[in-house]
Biotite code that builds the C-alpha atoms (Angstrom):
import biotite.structure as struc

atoms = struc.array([
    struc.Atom([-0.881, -2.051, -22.225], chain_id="A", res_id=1, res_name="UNK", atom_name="CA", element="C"),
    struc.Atom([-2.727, 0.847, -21.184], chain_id="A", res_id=2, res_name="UNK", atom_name="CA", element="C"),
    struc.Atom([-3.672, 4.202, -22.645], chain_id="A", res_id=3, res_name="UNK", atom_name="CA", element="C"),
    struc.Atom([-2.568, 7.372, -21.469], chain_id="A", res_id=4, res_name="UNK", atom_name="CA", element="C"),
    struc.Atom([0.083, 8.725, -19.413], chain_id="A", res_id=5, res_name="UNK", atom_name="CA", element="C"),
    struc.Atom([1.514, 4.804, -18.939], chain_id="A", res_id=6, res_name="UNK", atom_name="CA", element="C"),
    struc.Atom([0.157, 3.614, -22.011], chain_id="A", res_id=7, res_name="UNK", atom_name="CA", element="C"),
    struc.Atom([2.889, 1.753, -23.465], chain_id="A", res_id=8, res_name="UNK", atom_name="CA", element="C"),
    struc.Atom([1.103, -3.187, -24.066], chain_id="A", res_id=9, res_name="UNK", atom_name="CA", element="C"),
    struc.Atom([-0.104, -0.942, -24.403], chain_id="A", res_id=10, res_name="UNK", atom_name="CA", element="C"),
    struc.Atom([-1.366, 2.042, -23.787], chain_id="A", res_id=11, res_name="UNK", atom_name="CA", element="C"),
    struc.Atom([-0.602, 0.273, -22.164], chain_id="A", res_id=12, res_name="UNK", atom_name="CA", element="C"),
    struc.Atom([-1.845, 0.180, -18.914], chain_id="A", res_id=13, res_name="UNK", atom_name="CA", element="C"),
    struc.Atom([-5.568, 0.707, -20.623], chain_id="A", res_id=14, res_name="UNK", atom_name="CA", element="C"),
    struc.Atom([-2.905, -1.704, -22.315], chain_id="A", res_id=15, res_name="UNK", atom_name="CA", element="C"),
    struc.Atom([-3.854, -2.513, -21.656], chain_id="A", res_id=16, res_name="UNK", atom_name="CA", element="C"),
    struc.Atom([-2.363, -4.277, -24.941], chain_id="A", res_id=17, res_name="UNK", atom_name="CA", element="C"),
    struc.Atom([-5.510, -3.502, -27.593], chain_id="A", res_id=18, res_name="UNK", atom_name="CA", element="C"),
    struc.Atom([-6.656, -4.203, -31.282], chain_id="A", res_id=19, res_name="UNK", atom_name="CA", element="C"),
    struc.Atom([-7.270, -7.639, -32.502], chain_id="A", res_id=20, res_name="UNK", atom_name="CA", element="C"),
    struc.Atom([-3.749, -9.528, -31.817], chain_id="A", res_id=21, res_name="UNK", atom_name="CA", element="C"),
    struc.Atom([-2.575, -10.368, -34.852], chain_id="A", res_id=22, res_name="UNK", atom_name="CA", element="C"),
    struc.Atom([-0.173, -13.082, -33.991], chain_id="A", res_id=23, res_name="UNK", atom_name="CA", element="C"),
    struc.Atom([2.060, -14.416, -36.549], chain_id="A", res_id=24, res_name="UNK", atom_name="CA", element="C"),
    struc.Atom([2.094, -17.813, -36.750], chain_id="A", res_id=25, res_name="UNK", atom_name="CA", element="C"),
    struc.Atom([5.079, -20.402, -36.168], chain_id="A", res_id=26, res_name="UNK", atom_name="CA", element="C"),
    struc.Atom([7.562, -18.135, -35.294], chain_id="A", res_id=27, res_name="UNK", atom_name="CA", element="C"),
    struc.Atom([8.068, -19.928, -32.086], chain_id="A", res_id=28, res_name="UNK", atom_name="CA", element="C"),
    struc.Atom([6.313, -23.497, -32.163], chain_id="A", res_id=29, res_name="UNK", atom_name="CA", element="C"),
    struc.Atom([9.311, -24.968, -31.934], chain_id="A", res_id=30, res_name="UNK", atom_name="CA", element="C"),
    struc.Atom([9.994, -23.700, -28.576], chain_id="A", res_id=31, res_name="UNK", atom_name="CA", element="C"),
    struc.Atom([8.246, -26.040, -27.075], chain_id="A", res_id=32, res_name="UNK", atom_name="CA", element="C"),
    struc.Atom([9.784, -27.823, -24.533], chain_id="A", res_id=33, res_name="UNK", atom_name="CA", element="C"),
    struc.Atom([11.350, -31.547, -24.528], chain_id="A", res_id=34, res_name="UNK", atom_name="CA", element="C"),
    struc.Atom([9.487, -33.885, -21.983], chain_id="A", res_id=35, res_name="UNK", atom_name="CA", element="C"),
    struc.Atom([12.236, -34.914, -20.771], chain_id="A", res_id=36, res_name="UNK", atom_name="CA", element="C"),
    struc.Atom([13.370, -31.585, -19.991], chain_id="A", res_id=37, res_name="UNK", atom_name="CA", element="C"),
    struc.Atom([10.608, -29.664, -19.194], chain_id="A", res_id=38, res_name="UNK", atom_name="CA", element="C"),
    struc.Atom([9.736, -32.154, -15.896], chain_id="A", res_id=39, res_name="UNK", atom_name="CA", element="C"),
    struc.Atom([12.697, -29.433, -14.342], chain_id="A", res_id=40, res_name="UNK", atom_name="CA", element="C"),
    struc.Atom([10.107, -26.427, -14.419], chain_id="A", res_id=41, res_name="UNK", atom_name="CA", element="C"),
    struc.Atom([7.465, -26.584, -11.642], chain_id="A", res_id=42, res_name="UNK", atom_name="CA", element="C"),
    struc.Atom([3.994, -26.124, -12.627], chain_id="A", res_id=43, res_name="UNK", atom_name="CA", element="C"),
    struc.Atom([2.823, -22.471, -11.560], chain_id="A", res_id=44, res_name="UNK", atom_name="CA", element="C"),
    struc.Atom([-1.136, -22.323, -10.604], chain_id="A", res_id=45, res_name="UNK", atom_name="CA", element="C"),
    struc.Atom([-3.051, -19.637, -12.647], chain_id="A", res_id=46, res_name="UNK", atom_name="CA", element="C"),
    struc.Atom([-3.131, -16.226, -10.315], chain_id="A", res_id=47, res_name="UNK", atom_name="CA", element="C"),
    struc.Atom([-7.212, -17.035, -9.293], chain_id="A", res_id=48, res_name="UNK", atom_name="CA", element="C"),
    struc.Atom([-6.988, -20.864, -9.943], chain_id="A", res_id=49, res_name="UNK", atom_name="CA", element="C"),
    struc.Atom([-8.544, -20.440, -13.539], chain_id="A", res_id=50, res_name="UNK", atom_name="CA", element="C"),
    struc.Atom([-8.807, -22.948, -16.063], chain_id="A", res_id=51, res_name="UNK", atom_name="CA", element="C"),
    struc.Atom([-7.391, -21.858, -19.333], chain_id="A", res_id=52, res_name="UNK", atom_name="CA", element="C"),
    struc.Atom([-8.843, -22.290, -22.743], chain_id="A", res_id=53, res_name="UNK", atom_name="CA", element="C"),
    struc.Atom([-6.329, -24.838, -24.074], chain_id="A", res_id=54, res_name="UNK", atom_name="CA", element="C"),
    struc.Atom([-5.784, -22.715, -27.446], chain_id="A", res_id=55, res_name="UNK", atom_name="CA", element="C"),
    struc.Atom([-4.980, -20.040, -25.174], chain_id="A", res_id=56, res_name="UNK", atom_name="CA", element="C"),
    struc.Atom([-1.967, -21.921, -23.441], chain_id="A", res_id=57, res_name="UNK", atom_name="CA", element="C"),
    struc.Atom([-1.015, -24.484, -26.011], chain_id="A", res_id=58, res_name="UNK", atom_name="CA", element="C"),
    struc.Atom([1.469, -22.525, -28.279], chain_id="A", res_id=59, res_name="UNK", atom_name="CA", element="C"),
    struc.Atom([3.460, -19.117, -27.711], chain_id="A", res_id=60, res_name="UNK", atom_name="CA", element="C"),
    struc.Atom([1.344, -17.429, -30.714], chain_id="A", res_id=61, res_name="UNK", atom_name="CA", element="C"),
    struc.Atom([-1.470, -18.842, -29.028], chain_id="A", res_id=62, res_name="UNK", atom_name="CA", element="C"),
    struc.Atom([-0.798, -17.132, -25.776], chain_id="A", res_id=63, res_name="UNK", atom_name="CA", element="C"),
    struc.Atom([0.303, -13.814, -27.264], chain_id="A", res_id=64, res_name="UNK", atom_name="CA", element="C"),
    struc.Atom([-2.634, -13.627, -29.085], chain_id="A", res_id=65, res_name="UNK", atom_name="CA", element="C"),
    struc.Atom([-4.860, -14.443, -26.491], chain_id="A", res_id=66, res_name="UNK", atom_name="CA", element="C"),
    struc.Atom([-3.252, -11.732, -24.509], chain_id="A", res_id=67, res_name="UNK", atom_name="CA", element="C"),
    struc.Atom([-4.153, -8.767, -27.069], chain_id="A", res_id=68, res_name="UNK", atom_name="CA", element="C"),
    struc.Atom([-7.435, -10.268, -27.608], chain_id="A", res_id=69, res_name="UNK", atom_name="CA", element="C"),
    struc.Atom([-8.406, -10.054, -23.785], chain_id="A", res_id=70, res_name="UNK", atom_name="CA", element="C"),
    struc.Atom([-7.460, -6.773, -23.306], chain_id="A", res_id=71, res_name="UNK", atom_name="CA", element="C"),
    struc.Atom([-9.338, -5.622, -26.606], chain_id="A", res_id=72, res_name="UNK", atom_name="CA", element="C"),
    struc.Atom([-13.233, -4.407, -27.188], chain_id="A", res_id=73, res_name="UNK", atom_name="CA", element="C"),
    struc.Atom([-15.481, -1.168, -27.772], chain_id="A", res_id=74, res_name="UNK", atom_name="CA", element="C"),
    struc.Atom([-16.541, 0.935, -24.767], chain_id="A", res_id=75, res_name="UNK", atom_name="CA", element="C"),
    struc.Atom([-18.502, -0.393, -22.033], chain_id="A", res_id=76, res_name="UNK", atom_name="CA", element="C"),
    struc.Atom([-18.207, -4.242, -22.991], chain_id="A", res_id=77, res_name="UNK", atom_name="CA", element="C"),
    struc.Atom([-16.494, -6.385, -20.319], chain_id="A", res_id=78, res_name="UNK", atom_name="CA", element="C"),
    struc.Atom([-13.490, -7.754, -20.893], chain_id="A", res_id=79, res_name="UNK", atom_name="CA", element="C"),
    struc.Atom([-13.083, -11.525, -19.553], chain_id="A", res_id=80, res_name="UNK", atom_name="CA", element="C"),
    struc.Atom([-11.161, -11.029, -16.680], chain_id="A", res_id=81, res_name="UNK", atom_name="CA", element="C"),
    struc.Atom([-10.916, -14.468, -15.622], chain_id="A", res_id=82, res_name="UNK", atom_name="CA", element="C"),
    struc.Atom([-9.085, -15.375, -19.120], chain_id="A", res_id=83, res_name="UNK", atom_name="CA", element="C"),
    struc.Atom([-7.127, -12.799, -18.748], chain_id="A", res_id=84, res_name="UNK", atom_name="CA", element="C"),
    struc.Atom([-5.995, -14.109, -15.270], chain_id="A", res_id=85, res_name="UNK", atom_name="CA", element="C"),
    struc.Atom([-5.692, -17.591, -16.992], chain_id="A", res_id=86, res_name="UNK", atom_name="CA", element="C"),
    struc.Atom([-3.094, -16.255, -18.724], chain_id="A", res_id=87, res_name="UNK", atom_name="CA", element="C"),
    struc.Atom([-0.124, -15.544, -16.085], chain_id="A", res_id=88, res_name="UNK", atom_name="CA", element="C"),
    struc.Atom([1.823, -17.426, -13.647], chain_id="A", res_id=89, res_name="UNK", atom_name="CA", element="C"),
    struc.Atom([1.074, -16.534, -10.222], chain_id="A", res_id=90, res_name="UNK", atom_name="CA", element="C"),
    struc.Atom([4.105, -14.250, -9.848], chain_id="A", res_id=91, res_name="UNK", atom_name="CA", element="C"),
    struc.Atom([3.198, -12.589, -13.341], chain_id="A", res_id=92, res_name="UNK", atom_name="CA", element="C"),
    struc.Atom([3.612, -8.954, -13.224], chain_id="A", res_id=93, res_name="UNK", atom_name="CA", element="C"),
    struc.Atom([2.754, -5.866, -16.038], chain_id="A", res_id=94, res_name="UNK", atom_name="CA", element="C"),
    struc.Atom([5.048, -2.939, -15.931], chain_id="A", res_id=95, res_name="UNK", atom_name="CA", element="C"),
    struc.Atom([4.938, 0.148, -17.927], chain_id="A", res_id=96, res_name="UNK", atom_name="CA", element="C"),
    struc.Atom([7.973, 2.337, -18.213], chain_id="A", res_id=97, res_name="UNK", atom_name="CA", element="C"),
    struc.Atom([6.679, 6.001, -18.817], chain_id="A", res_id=98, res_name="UNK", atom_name="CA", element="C"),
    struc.Atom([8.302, 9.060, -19.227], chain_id="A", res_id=99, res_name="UNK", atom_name="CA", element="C"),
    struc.Atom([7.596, 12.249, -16.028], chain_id="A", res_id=100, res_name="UNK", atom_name="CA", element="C"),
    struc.Atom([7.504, 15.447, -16.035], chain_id="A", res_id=101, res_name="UNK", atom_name="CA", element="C"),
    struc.Atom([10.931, 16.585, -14.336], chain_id="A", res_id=102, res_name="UNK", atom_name="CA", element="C"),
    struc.Atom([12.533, 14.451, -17.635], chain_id="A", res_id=103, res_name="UNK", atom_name="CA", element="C"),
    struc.Atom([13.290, 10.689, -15.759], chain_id="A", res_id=104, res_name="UNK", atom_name="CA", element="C"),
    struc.Atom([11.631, 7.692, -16.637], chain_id="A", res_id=105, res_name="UNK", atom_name="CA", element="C"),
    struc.Atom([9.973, 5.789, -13.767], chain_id="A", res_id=106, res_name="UNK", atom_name="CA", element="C"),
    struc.Atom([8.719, 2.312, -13.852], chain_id="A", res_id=107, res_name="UNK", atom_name="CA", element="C"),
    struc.Atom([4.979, 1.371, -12.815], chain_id="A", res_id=108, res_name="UNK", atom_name="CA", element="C"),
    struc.Atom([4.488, -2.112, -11.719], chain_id="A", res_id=109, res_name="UNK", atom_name="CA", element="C"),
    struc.Atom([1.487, -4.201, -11.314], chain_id="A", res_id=110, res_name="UNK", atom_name="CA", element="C"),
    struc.Atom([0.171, -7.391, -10.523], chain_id="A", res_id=111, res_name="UNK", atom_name="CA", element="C"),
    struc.Atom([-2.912, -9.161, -13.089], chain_id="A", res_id=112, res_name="UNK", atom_name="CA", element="C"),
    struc.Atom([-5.476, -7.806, -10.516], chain_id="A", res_id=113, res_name="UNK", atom_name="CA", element="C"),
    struc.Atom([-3.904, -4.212, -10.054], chain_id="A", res_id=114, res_name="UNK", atom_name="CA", element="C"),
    struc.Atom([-3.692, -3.607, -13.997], chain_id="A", res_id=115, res_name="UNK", atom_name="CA", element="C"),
    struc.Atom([-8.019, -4.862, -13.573], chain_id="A", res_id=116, res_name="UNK", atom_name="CA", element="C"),
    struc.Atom([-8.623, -2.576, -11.306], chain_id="A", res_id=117, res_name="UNK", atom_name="CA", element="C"),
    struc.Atom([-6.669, 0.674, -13.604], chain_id="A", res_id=118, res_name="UNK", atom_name="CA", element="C"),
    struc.Atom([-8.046, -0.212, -16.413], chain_id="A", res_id=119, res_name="UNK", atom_name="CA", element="C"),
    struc.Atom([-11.640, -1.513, -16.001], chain_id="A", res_id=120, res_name="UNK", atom_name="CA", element="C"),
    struc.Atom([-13.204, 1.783, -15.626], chain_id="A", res_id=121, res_name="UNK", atom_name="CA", element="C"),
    struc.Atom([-11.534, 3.304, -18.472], chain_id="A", res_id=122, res_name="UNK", atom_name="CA", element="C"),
    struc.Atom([-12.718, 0.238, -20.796], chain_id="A", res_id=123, res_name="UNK", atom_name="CA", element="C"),
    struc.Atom([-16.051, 1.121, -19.890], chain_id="A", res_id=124, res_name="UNK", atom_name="CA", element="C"),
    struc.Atom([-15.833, 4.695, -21.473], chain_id="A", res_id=125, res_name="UNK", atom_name="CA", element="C"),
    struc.Atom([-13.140, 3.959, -24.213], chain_id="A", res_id=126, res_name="UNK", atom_name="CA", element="C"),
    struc.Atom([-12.610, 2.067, -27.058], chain_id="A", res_id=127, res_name="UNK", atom_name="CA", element="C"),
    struc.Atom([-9.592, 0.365, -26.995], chain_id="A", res_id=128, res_name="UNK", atom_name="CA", element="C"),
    struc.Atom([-8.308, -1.939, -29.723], chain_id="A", res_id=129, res_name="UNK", atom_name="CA", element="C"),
    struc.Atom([-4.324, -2.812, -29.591], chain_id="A", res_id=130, res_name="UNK", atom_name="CA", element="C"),
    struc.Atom([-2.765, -5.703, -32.160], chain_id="A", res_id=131, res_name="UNK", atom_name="CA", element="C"),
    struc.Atom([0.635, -7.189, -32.936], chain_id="A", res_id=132, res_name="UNK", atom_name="CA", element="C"),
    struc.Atom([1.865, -5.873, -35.767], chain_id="A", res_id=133, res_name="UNK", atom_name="CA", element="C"),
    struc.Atom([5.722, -7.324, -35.988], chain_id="A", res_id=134, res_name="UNK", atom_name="CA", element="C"),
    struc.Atom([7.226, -9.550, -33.582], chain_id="A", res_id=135, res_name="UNK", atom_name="CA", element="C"),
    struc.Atom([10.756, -11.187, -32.604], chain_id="A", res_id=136, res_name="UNK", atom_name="CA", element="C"),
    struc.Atom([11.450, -14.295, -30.815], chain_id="A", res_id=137, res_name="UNK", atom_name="CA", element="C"),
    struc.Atom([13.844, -15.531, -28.697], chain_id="A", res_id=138, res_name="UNK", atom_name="CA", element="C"),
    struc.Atom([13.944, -19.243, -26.840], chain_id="A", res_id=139, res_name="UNK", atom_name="CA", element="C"),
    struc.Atom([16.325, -21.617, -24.809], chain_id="A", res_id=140, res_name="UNK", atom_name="CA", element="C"),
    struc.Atom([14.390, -24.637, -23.431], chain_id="A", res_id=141, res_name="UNK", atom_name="CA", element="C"),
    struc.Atom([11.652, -23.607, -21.406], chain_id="A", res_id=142, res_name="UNK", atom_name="CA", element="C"),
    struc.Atom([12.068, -20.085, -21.755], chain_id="A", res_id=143, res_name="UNK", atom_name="CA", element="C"),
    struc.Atom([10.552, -17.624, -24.590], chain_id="A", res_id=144, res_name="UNK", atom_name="CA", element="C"),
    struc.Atom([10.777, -13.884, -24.866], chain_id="A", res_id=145, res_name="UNK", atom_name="CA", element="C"),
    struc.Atom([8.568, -12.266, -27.361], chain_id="A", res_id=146, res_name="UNK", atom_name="CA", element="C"),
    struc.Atom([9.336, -8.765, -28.296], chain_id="A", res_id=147, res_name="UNK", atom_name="CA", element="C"),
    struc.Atom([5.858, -7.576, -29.781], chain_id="A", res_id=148, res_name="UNK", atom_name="CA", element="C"),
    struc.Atom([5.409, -4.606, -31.332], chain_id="A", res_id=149, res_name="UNK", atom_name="CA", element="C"),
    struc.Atom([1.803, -3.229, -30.990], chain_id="A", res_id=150, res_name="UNK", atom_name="CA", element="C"),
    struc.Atom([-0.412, -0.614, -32.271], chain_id="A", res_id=151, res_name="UNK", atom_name="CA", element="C"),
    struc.Atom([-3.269, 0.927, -30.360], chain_id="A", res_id=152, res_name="UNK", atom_name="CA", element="C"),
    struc.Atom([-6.525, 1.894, -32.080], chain_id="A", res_id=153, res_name="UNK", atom_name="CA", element="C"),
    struc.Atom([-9.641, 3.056, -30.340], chain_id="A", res_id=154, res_name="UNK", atom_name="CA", element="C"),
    struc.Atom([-11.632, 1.259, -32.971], chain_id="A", res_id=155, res_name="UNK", atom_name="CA", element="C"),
    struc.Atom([-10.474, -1.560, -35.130], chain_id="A", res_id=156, res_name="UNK", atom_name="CA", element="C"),
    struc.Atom([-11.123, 0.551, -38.258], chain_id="A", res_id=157, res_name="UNK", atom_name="CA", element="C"),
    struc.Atom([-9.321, 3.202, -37.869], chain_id="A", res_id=158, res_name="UNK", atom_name="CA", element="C"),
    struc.Atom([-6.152, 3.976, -40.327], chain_id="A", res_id=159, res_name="UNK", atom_name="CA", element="C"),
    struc.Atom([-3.648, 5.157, -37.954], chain_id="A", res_id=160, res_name="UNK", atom_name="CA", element="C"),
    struc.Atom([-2.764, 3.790, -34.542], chain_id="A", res_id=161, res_name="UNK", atom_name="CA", element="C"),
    struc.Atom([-3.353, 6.227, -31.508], chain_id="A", res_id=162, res_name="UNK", atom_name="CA", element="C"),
    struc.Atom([-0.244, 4.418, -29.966], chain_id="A", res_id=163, res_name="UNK", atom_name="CA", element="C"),
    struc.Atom([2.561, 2.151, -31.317], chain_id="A", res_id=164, res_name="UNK", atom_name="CA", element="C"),
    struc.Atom([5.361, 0.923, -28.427], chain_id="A", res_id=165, res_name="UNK", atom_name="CA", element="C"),
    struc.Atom([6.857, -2.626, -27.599], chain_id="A", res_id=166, res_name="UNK", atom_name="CA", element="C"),
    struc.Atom([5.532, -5.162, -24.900], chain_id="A", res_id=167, res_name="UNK", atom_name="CA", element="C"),
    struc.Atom([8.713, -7.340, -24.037], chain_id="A", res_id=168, res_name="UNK", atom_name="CA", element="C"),
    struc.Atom([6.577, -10.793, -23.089], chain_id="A", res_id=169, res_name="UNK", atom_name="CA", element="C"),
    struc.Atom([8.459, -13.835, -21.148], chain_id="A", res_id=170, res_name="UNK", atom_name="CA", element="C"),
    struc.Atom([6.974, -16.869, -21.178], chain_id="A", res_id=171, res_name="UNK", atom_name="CA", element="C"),
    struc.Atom([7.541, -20.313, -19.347], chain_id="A", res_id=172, res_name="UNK", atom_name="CA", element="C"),
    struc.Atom([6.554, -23.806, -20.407], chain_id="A", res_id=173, res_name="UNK", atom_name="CA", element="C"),
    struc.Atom([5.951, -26.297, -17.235], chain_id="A", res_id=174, res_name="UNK", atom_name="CA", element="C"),
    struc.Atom([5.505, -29.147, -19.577], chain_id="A", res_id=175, res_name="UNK", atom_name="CA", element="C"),
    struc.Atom([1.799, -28.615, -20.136], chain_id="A", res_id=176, res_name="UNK", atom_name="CA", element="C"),
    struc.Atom([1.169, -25.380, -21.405], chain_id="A", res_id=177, res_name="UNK", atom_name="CA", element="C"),
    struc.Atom([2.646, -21.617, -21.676], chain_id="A", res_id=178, res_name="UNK", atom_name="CA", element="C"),
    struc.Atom([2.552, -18.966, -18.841], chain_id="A", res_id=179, res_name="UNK", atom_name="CA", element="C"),
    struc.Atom([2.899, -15.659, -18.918], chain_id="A", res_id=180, res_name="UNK", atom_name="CA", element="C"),
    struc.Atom([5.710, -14.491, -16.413], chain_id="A", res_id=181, res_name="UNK", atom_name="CA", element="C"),
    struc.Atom([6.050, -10.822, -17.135], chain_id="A", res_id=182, res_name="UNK", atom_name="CA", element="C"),
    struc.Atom([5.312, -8.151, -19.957], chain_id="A", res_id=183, res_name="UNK", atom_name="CA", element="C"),
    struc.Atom([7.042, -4.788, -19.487], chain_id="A", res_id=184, res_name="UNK", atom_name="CA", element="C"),
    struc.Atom([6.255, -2.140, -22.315], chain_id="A", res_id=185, res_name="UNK", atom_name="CA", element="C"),
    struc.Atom([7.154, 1.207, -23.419], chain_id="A", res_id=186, res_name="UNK", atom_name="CA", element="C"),
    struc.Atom([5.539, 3.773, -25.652], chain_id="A", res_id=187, res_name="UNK", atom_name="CA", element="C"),
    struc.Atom([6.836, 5.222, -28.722], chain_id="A", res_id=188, res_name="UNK", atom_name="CA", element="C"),
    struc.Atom([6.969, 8.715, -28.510], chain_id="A", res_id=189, res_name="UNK", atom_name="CA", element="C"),
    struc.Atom([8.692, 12.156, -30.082], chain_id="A", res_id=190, res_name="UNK", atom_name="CA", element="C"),
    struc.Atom([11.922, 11.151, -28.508], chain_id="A", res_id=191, res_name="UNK", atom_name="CA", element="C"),
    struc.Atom([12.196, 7.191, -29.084], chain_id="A", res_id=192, res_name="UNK", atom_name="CA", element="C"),
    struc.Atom([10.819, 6.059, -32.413], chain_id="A", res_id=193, res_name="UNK", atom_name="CA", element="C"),
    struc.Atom([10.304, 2.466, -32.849], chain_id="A", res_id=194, res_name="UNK", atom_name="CA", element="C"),
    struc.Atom([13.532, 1.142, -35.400], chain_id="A", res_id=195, res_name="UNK", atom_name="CA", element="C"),
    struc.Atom([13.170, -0.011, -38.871], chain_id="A", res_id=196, res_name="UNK", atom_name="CA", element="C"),
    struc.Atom([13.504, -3.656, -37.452], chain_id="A", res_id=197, res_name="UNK", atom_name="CA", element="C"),
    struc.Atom([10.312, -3.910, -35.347], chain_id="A", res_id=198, res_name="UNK", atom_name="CA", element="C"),
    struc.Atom([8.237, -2.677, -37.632], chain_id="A", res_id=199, res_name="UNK", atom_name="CA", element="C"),
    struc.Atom([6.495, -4.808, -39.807], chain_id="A", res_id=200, res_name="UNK", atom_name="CA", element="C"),
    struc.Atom([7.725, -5.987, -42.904], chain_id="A", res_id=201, res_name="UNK", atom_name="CA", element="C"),
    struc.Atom([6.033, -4.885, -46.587], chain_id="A", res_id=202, res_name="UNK", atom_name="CA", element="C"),
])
């Protein structure tokens, strides 16, 4: 979800997932959760006590897309934070796996205000644009797990993506709305090329 060295949401950790999300719709509607059953599943508080936009939360392509859209924008416009924070259940974490020097992969962790504080000054001098482009669902109840493949662009116009990976999204439904509990990405590179199957379809 950021660009650079961890880039992987993204470039990931400019992620910072980028691009327009282009979510594609009702692939996962009907993962909404009985209310019968979903009065099992505690109701997290948003990370800064933020109200949500109720588009935002509602559905699982609403919530993905929201997710791509926060982190998106040309250089030096703020990005709304406090949506962004809306977003993810108090425990939510963003991780990028990313690939060092000696040949091991090490795994960066972060919680909502730690990925703010990498990537804000970086969205001040960068472009960063990062959309879905393909994306596979799987639910049980309560539960969702989104595998989303992205494509980074440092304007929305241009033909090739700087950056394609996958951000593996899980998402929880307390009865109300969606949360996001974690998204963990990784960065297609020389060595791991994303499969025919998570790309998108012509």
């Amino acid at each position: 979800m950021r660009t650079g060295y961890w880039t992987g949401w993204v470039t990931a950790m400019v992620m910072a997932l980028g691009g327009v999300a282009n979510a594609q719709p009702g692939q996962a509607e009907q993962a909404a959760p009985q209310p019968a059953a979903a009065a099992a599943v505690a109701a997290p508080a948003p990370a800064a006590a933020v109200s949500a936009r109720p588009a935002d939360v509602a559905t699982v392509d609403g919530i993905v897309a929201a997710l791509y859209d926060v982190i998106s924008g040309p250089a030096g416009r703020p990005r709304d934070w406090d949506r962004m924070r809306s977003l993810f259940a108090p425990e939510g974490r963003l991780m990028a796996v990313g690939a060092r020097p000696e040949g091991v992969y090490a795994l960066r962790t972060m919680t909502v205000d730690d990925y703010i504080g990498r990537n804000a000054k970086a969205f001040a001098t960068m472009g960063f644009f990062e959309r879905e482009a393909a994306r596979s669902t799987e639910a049980f109840g309560q539960i969702v797990h989104v595998f989303s493949t992205y494509e980074s662009r440092h304007a929305p116009g241009d033909a090739e993506p700087f950056q394609r990976g996958i951000n593996s999204i899980q998402l929880v439904n307390d009865g109300k709305r969606w949360w996001i509990v974690n998204v963990l990405w990784r960065a297609e590179d020389a060595s791991l090329r994303l499969p025919e199957r998570y790309l998108p379809r012509r």
